[in-house]
C-alpha positions in Angstrom: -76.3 2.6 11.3 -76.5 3.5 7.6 -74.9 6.6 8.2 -72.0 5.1 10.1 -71.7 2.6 7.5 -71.6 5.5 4.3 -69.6 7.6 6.3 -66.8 4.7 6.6 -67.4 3.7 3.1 -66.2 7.6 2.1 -63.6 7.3 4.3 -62.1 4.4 2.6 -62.8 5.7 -1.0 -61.0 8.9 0.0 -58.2 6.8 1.4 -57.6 4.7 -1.5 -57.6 8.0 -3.8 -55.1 9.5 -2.0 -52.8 6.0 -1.9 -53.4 6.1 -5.9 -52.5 9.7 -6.2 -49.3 9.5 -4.1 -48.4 6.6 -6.2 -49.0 7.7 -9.4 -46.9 11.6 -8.2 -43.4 9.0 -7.1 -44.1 7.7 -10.5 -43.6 11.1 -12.5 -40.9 12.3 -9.7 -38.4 10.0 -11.6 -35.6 11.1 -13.8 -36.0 10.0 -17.3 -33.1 10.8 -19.9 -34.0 12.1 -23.0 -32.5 13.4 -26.2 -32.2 16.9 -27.8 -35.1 15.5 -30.4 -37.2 14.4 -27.6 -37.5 17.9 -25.8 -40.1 20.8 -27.0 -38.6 23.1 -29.3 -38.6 26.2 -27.4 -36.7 23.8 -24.8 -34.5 22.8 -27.8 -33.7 26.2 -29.0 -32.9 27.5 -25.1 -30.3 24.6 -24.8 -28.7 25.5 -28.3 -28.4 29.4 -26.8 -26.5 28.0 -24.2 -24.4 25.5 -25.0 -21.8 27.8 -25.5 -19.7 25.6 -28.0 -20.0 22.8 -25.3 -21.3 19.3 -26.6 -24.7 17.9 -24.5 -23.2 14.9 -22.2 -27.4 14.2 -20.6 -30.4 16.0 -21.0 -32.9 14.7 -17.9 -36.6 15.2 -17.6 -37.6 15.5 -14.4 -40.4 17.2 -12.1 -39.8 19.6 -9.7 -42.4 21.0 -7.6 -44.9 19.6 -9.6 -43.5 21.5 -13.1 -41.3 19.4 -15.5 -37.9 20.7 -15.5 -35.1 19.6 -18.0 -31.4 19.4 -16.7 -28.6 19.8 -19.0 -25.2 18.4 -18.5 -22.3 20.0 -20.9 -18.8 19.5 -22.0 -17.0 22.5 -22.6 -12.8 23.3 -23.7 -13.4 25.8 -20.5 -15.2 22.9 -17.7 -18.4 21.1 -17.2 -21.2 22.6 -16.2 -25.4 22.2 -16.0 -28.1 24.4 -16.4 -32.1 23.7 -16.2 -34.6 24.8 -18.7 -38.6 24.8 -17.7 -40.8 22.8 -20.0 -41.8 26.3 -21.9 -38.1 27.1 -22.7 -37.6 30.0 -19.7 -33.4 29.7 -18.9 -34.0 28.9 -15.0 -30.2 28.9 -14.3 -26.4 27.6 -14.8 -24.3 25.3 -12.4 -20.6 24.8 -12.5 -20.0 21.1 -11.7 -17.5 19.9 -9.0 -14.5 18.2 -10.6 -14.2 16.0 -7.2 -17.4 14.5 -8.3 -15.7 12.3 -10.9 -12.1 11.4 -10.0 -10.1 11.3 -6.8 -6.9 12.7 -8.1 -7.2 15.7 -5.6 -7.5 13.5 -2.6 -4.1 11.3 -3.7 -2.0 14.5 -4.0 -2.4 15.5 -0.6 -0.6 11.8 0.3 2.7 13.3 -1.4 5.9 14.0 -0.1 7.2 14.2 3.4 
C-alpha cells in the first residue's frame, strides 16, 4: 500500500512539474518589442550592418525553438523588408515584406473599368 501510495505521489509531482514548465515555456514564447538600446551589442552592431540606410520601424524579441531570436522590421527609399538576428549577433536571414499586407489598393484596381 505504501508503495502504491509513493508511486501516485511521484506521479502527481511529476505532473505538476511538467503543467509549471509548459506554462512558464508559453510565457517566454511571447513577442516582446524592444528598442535598438535594449538588444546585446553584437545584436546592435548586426542590425546597424544591415540596415542598409533604412530607418528601424520594430525590433521584436522572441523565442524560436527554444533560442531568442530578434526580428527586425525596416523602412527603406527601395521597400520594406525584415531580417532576424540570433541573440549572439549571427545575420540568420532577410525577408522582403508583402505590400498587400498593409493597404488594399491592389484589390480596388482590379474593380476598374468595363
Amino acid at each position: 500500500m505504501k508503495s502504491t501510495t509513493r508511486v501516485a505521489q511521484t506521479l502527481l509531482l511529476i505532473t505538476i512539474a511538467g503543467a509549471a514548465a509548459c506554462e512558464s515555456s508559453r510565457r517566454h514564447d511571447r513577442d516582446e518589442r524592444v528598442s535598438l538600446s535594449q538588444v546585446p551589442p553584437a545584436v546592435r552592431a548586426t542590425i546597424e550592418k544591415h540596415l542598409a540606410g533604412g530607418k528601424i520601424d520594430e525590433i521584436e524579441r522572441s523565442i524560436e525553438n527554444g533560442k531568442v531570436v530578434y526580428d527586425v522590421e525596416v523602412e527603406s527609399r527601395n521597400g520594406d523588408f525584415e531580417f532576424e538576428v540570433a541573440e549572439d549577433g549571427t545575420f540568420l536571414g532577410m525577408d522582403t515584406e508583402d505590400d498587400d499586407d498593409d493597404d488594399d489598393d491592389d484589390d480596388d484596381d482590379d474593380d476598374r473599368g468595363g
